[in-house]
PQR file with spaces between the fields and no chain letter, atoms N, CA, C, O and H, PARSE charges and radii, in Angstrom:
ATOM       1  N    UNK     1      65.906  105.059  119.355 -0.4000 1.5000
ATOM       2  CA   UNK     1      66.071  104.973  117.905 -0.0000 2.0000
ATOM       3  C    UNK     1      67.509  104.549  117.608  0.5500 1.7000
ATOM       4  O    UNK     1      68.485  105.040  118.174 -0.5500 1.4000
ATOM       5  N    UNK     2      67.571  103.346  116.428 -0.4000 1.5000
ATOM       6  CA   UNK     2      68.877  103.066  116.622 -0.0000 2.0000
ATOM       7  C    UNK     2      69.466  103.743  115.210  0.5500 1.7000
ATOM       8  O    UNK     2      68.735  104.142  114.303 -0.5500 1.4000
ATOM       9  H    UNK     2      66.778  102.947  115.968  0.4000 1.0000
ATOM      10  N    UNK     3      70.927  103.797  115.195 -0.4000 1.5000
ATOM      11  CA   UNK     3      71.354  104.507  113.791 -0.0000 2.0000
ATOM      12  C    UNK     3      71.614  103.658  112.889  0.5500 1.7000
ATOM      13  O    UNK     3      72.445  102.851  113.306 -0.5500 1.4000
ATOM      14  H    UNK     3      71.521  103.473  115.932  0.4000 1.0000
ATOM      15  N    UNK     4      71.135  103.362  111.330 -0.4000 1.5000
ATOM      16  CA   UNK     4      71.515  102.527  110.743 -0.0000 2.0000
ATOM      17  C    UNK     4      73.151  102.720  110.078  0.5500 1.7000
ATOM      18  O    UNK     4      73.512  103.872  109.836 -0.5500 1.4000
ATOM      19  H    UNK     4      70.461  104.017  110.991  0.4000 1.0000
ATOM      20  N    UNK     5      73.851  101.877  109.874 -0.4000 1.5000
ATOM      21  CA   UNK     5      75.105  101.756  109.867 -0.0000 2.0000
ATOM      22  C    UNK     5      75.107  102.673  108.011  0.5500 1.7000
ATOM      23  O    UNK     5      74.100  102.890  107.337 -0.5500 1.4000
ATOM      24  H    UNK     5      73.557  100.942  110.070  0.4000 1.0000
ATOM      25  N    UNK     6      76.594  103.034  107.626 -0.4000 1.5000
ATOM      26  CA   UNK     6      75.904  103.569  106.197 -0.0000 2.0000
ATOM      27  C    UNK     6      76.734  102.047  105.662  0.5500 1.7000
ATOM      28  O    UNK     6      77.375  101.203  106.288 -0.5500 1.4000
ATOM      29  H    UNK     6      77.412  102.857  108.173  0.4000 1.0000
ATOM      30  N    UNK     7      76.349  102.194  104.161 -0.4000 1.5000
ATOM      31  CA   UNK     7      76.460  100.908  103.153 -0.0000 2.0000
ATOM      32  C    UNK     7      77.844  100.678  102.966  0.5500 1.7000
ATOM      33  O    UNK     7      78.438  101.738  103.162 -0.5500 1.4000
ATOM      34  H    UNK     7      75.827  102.879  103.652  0.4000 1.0000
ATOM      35  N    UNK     8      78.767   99.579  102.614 -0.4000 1.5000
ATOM      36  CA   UNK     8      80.142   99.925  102.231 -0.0000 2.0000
ATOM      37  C    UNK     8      79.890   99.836  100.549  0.5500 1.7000
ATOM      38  O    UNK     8      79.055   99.167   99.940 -0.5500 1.4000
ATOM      39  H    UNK     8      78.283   98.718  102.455  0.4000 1.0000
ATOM      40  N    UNK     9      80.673  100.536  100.160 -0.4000 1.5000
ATOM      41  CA   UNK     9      80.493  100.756   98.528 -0.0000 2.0000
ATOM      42  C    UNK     9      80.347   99.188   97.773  0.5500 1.7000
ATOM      43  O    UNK     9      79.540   98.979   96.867 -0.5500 1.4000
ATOM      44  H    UNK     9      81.351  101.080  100.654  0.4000 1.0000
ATOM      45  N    UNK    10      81.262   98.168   98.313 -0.4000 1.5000
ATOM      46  CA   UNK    10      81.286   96.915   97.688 -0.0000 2.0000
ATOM      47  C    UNK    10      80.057   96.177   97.929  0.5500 1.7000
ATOM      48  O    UNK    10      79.978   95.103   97.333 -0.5500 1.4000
ATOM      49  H    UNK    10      81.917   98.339   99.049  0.4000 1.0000
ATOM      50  N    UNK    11      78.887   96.579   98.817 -0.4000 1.5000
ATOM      51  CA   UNK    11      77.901   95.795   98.991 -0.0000 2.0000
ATOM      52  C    UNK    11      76.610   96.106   97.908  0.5500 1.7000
ATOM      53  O    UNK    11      75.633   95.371   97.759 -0.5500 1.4000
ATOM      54  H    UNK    11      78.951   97.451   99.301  0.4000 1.0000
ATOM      55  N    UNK    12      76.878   97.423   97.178 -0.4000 1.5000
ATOM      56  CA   UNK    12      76.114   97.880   96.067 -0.0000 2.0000
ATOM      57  C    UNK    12      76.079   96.963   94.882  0.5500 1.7000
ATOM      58  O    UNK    12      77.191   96.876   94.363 -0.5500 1.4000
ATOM      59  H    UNK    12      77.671   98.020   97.299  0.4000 1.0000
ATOM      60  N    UNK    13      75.264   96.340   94.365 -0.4000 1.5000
ATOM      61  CA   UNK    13      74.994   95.916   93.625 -0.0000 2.0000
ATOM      62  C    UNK    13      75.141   96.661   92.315  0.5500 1.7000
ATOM      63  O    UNK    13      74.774   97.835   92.260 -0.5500 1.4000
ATOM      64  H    UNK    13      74.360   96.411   94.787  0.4000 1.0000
ATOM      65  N    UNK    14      75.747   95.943   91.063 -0.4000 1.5000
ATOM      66  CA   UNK    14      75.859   97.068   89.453 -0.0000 2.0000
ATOM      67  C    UNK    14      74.592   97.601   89.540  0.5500 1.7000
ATOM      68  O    UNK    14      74.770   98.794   89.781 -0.5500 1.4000
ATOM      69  H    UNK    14      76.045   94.989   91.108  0.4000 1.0000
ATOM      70  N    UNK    15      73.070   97.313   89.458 -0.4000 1.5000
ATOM      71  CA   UNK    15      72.819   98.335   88.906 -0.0000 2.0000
ATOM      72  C    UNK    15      72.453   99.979   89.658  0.5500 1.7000
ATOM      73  O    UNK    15      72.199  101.087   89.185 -0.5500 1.4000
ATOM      74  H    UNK    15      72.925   96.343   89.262  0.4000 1.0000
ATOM      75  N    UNK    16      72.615   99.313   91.340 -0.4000 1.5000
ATOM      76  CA   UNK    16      72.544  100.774   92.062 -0.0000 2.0000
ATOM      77  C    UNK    16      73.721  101.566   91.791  0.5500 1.7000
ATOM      78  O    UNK    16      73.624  102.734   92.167 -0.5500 1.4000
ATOM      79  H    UNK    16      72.821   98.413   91.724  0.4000 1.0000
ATOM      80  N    UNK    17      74.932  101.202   91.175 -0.4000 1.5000
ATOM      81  CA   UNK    17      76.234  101.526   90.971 -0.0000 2.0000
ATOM      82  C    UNK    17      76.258  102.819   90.063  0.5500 1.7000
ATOM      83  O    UNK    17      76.426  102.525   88.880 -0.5500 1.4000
ATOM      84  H    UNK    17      75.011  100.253   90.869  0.4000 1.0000
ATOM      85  N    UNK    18      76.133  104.193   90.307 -0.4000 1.5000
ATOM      86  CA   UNK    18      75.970  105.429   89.743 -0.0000 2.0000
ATOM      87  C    UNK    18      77.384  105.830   89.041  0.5500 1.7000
ATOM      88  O    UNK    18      77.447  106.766   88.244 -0.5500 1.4000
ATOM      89  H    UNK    18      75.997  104.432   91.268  0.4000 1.0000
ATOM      90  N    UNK    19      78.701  104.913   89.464 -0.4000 1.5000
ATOM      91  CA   UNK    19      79.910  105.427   88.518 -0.0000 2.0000
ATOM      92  C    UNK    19      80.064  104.810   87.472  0.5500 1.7000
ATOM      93  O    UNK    19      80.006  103.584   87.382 -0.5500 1.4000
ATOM      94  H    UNK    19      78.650  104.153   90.111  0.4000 1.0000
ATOM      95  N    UNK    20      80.296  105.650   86.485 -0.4000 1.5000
ATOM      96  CA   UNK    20      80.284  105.119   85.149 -0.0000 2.0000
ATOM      97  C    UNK    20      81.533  103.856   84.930  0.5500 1.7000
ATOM      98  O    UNK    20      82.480  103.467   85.614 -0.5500 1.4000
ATOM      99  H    UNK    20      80.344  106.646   86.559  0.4000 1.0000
ATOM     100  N    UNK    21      81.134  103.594   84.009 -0.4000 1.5000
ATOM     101  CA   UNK    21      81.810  101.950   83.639 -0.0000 2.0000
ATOM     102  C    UNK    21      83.206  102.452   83.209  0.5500 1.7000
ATOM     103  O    UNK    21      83.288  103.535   82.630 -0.5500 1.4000
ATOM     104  H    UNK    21      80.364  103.909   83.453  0.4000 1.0000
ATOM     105  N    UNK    22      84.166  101.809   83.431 -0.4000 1.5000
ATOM     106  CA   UNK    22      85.907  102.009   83.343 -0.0000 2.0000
ATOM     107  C    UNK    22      86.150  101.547   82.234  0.5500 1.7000
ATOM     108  O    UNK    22      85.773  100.571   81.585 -0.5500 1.4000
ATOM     109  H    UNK    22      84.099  100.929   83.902  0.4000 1.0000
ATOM     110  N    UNK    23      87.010  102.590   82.056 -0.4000 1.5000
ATOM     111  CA   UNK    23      87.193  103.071   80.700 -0.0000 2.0000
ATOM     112  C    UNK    23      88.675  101.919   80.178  0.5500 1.7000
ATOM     113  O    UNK    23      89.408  101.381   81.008 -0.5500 1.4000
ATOM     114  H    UNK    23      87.317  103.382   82.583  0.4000 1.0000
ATOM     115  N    UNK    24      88.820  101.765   78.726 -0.4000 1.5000
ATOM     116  CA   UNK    24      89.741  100.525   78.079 -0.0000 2.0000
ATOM     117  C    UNK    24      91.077  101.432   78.475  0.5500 1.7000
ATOM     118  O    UNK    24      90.817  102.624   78.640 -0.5500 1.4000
ATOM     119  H    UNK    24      88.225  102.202   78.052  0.4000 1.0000
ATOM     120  N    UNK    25      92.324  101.088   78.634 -0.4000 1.5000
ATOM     121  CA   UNK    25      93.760  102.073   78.559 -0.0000 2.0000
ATOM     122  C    UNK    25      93.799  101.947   76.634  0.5500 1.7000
ATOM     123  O    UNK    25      93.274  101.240   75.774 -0.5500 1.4000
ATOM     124  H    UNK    25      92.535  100.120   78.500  0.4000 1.0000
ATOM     125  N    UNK    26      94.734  103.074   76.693 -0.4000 1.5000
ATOM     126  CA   UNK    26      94.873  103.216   75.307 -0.0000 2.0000
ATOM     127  C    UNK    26      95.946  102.319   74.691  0.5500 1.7000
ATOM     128  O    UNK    26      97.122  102.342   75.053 -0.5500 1.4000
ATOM     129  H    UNK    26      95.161  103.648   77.392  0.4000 1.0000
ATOM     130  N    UNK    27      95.522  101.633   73.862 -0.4000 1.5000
ATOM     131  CA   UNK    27      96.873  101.033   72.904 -0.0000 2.0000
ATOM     132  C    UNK    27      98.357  101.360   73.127  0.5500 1.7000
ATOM     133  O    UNK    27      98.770  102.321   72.478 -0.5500 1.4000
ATOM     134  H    UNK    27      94.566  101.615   73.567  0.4000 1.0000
ATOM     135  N    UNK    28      99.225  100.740   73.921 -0.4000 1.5000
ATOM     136  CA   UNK    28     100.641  100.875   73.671 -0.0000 2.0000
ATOM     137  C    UNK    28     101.161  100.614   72.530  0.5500 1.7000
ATOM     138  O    UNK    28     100.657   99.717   71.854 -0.5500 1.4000
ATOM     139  H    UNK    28      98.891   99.960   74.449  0.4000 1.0000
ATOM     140  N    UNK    29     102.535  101.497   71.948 -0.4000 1.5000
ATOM     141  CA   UNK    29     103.371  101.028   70.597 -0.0000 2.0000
ATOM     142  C    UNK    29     103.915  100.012   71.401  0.5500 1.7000
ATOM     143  O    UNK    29     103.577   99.472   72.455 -0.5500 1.4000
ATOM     144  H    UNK    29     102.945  102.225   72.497  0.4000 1.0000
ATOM     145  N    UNK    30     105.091   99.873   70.413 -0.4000 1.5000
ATOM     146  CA   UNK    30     106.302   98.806   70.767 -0.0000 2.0000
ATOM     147  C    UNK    30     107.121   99.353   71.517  0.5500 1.7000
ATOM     148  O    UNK    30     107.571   98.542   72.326 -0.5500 1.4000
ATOM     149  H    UNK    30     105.366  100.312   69.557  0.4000 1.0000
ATOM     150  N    UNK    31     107.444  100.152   71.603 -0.4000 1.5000
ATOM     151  CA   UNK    31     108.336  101.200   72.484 -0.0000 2.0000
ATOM     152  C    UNK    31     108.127  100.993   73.823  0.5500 1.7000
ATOM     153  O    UNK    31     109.118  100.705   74.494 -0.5500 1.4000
ATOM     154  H    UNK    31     107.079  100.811   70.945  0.4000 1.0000
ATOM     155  N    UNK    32     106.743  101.097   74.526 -0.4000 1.5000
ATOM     156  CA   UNK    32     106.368  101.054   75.845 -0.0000 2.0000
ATOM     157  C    UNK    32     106.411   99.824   76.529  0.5500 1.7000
ATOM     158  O    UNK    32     106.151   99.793   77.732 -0.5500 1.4000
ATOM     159  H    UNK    32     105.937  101.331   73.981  0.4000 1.0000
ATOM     160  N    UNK    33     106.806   98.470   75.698 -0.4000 1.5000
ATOM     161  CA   UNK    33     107.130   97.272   76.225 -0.0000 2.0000
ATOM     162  C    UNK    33     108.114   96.839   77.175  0.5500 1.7000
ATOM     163  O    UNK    33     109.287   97.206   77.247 -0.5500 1.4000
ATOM     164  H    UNK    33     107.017   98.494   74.721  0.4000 1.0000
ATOM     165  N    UNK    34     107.510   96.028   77.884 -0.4000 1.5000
ATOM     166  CA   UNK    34     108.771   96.054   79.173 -0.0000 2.0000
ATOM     167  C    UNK    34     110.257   95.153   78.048  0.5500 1.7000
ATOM     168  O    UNK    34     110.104   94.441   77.056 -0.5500 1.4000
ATOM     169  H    UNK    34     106.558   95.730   77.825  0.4000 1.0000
ATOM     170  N    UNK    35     111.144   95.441   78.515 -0.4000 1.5000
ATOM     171  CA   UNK    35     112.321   94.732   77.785 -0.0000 2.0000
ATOM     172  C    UNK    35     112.525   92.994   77.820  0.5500 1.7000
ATOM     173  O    UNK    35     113.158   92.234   77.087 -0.5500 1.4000
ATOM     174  H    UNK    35     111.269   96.019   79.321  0.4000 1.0000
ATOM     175  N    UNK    36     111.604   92.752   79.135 -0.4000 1.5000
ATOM     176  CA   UNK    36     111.845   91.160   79.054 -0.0000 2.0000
ATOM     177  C    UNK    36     110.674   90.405   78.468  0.5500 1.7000
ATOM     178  O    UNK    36     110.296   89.394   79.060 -0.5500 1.4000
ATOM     179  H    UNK    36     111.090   93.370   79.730  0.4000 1.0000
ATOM     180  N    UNK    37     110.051   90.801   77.344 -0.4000 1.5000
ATOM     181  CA   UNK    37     109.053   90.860   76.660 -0.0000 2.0000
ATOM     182  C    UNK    37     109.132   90.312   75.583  0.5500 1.7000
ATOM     183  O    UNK    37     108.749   91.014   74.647 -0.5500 1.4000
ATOM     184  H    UNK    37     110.358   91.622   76.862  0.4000 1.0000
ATOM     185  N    UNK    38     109.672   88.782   75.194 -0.4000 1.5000
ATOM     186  CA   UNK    38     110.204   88.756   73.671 -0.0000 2.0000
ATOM     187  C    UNK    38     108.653   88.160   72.847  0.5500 1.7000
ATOM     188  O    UNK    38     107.628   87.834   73.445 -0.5500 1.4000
ATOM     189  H    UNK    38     109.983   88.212   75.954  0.4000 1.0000
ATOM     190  N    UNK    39     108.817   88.148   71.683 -0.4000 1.5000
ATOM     191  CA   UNK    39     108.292   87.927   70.758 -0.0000 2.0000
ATOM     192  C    UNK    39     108.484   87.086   69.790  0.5500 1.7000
ATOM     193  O    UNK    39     107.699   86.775   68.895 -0.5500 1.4000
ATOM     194  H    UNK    39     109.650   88.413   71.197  0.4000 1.0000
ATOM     195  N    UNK    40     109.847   86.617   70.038 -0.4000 1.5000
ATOM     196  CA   UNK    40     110.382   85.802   69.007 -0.0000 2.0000
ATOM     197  C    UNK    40     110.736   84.122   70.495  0.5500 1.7000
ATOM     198  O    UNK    40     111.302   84.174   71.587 -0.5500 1.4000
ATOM     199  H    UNK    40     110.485   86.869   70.765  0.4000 1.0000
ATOM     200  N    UNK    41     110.169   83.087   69.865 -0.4000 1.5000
ATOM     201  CA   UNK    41     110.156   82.003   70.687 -0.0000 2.0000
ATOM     202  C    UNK    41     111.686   81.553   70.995  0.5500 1.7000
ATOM     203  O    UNK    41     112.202   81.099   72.016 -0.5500 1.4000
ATOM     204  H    UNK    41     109.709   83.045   68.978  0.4000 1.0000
ATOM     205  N    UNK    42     112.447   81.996   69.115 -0.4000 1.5000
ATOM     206  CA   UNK    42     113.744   81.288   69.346 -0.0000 2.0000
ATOM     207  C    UNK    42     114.712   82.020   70.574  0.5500 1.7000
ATOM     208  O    UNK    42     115.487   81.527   71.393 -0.5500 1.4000
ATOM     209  H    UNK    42     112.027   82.364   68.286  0.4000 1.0000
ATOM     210  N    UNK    43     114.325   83.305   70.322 -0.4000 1.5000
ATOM     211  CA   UNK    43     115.186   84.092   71.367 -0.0000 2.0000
ATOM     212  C    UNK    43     115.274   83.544   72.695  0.5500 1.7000
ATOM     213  O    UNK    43     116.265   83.200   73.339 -0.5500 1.4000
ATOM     214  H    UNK    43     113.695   83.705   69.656  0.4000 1.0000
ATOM     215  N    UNK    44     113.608   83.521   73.084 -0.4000 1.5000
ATOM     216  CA   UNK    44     113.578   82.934   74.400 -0.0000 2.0000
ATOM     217  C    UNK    44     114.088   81.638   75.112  0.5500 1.7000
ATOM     218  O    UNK    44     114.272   81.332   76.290 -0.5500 1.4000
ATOM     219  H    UNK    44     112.803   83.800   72.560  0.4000 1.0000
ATOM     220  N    UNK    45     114.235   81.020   73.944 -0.4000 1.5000
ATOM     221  CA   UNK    45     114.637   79.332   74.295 -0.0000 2.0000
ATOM     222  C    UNK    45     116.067   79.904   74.432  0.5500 1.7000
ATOM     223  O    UNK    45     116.678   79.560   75.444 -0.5500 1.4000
ATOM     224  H    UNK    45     114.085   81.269   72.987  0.4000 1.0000
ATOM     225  N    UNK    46     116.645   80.667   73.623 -0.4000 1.5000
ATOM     226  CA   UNK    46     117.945   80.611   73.615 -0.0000 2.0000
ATOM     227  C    UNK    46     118.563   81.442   74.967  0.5500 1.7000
ATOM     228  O    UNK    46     119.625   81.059   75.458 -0.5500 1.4000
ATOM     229  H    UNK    46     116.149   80.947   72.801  0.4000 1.0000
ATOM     230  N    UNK    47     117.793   82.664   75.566 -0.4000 1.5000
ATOM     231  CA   UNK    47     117.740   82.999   76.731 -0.0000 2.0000
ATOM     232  C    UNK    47     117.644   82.159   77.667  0.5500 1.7000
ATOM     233  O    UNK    47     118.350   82.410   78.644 -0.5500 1.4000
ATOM     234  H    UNK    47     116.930   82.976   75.167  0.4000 1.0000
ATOM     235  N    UNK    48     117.012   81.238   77.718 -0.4000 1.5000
ATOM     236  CA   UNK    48     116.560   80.116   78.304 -0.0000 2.0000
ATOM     237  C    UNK    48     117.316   79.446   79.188  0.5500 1.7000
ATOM     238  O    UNK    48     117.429   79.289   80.404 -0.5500 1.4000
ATOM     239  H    UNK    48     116.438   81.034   76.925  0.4000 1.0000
ATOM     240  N    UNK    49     118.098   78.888   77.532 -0.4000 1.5000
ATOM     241  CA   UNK    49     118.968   77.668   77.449 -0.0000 2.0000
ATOM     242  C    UNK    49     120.305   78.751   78.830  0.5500 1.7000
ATOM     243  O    UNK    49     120.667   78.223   79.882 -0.5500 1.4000
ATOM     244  H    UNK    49     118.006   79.016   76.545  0.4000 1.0000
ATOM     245  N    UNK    50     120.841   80.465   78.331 -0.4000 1.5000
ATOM     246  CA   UNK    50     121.953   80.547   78.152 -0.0000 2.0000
ATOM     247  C    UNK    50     121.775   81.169   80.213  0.5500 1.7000
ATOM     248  O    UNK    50     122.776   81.279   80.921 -0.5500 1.4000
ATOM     249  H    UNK    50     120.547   80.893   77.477  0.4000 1.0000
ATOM     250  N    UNK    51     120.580   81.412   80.643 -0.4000 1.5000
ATOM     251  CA   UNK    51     120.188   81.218   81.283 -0.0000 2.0000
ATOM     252  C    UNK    51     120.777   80.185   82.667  0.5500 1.7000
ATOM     253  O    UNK    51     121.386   80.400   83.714 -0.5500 1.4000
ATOM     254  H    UNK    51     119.767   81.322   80.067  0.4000 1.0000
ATOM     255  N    UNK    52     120.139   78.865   81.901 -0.4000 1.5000
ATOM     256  CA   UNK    52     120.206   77.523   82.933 -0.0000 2.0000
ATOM     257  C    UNK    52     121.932   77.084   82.827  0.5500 1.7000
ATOM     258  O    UNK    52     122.279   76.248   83.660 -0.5500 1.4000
ATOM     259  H    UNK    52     119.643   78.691   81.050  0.4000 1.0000
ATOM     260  N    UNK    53     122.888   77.532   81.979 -0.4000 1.5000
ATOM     261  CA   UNK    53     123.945   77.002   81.983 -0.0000 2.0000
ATOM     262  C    UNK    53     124.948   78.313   82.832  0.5500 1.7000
ATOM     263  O    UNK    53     126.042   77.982   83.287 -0.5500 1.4000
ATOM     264  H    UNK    53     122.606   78.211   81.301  0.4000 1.0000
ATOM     265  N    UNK    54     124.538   79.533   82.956 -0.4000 1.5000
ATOM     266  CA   UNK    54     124.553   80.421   83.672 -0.0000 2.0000
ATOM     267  C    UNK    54     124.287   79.971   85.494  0.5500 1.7000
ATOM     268  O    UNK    54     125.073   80.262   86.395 -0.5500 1.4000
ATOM     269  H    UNK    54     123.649   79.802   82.586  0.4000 1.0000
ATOM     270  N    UNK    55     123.083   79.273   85.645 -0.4000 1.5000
ATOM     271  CA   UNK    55     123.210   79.135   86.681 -0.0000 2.0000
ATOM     272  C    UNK    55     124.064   77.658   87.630  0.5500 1.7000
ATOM     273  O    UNK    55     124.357   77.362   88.788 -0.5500 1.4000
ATOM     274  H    UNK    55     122.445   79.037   84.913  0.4000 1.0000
ATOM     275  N    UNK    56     124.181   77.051   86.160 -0.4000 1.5000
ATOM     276  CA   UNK    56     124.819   75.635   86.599 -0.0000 2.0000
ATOM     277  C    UNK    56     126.126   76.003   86.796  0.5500 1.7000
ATOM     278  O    UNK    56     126.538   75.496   87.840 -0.5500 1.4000
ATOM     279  H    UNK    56     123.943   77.292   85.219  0.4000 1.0000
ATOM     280  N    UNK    57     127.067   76.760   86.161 -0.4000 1.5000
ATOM     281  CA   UNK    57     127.997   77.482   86.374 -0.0000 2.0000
ATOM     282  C    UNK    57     128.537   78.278   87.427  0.5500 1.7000
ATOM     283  O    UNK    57     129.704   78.386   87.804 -0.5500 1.4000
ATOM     284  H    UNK    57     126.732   77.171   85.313  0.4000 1.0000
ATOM     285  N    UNK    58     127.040   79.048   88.012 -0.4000 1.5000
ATOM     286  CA   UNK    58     127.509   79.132   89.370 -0.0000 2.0000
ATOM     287  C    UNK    58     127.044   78.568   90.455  0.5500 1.7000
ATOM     288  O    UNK    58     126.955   79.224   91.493 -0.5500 1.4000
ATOM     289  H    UNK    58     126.092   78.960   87.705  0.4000 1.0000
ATOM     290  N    UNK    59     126.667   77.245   90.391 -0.4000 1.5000
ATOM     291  CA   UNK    59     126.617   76.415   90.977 -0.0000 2.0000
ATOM     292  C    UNK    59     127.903   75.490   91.058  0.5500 1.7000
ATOM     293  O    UNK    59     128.014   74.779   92.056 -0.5500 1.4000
ATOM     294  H    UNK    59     126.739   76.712   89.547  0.4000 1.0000
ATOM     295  N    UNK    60     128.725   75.457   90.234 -0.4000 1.5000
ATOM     296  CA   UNK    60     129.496   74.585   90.116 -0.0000 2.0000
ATOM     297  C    UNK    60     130.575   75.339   90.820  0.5500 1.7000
ATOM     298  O    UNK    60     131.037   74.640   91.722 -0.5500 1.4000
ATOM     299  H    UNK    60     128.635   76.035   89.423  0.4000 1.0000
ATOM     300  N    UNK    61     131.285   76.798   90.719 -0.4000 1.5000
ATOM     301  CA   UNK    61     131.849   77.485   91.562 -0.0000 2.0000
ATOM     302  C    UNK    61     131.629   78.050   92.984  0.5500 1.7000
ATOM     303  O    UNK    61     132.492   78.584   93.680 -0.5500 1.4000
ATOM     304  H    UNK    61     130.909   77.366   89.986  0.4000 1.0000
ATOM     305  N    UNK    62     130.198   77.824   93.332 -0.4000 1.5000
ATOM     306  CA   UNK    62     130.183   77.610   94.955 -0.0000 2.0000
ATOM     307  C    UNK    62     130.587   76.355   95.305  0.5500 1.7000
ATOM     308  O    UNK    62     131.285   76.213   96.309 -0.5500 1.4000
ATOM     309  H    UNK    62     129.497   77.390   92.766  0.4000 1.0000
ATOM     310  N    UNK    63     130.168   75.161   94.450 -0.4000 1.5000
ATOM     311  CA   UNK    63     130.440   74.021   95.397 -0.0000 2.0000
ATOM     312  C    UNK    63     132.084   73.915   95.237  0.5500 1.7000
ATOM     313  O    UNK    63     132.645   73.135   96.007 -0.5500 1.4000
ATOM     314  H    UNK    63     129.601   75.277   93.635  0.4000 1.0000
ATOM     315  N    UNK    64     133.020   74.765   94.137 -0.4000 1.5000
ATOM     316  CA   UNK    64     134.153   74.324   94.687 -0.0000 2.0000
ATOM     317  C    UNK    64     134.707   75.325   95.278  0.5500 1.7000
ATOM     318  O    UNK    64     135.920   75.295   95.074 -0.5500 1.4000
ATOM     319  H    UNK    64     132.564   75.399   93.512  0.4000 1.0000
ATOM     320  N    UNK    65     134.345   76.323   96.004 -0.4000 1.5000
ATOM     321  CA   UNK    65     134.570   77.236   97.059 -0.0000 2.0000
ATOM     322  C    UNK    65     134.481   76.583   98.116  0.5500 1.7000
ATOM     323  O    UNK    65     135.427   76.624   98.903 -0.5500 1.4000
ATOM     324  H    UNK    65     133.359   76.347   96.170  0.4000 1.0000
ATOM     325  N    UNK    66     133.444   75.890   98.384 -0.4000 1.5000
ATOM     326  CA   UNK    66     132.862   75.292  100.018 -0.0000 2.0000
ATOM     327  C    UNK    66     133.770   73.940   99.759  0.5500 1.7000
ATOM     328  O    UNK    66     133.659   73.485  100.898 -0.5500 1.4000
ATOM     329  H    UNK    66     132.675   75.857   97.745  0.4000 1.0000
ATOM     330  N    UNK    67     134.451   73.139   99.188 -0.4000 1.5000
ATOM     331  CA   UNK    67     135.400   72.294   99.597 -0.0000 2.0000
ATOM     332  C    UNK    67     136.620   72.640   99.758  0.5500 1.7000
ATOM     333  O    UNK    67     137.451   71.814  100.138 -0.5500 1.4000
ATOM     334  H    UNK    67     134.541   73.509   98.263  0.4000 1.0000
């Protein structure tokens, strides 16, 4: 007699699936937002912008380190 193997949970099909259906998370305020989260487009462009001249900047002081 051979032993049948048991099922892995992912091979169950929904409707043999006996755990109830997952539940929505509750509504976050504004408060619980991560900080790099803007809302306002201009901000972001302007982050953006202050950003890419940030990194050109230190780009421009490694390359005159290494000469």
């Amino acid at each position: 007699m051979t032993r049948r193997r048991p099922e892995s949970p992912h091979l169950h099909d929904d409707a043999r699936d006996s755990r109830p259906p997952p539940t929505t998370a509750p509504a976050r305020d504004s408060t619980h937002q991560l900080p790099f989260i803007l809302e306002d487009s201009a901000s972001t462009e302007s982050l953006t912008i202050n950003l890419v001249i940030t990194c050109e900047n230190r780009r421009k002081e490694i390359a005159n380190l290494s000469s």
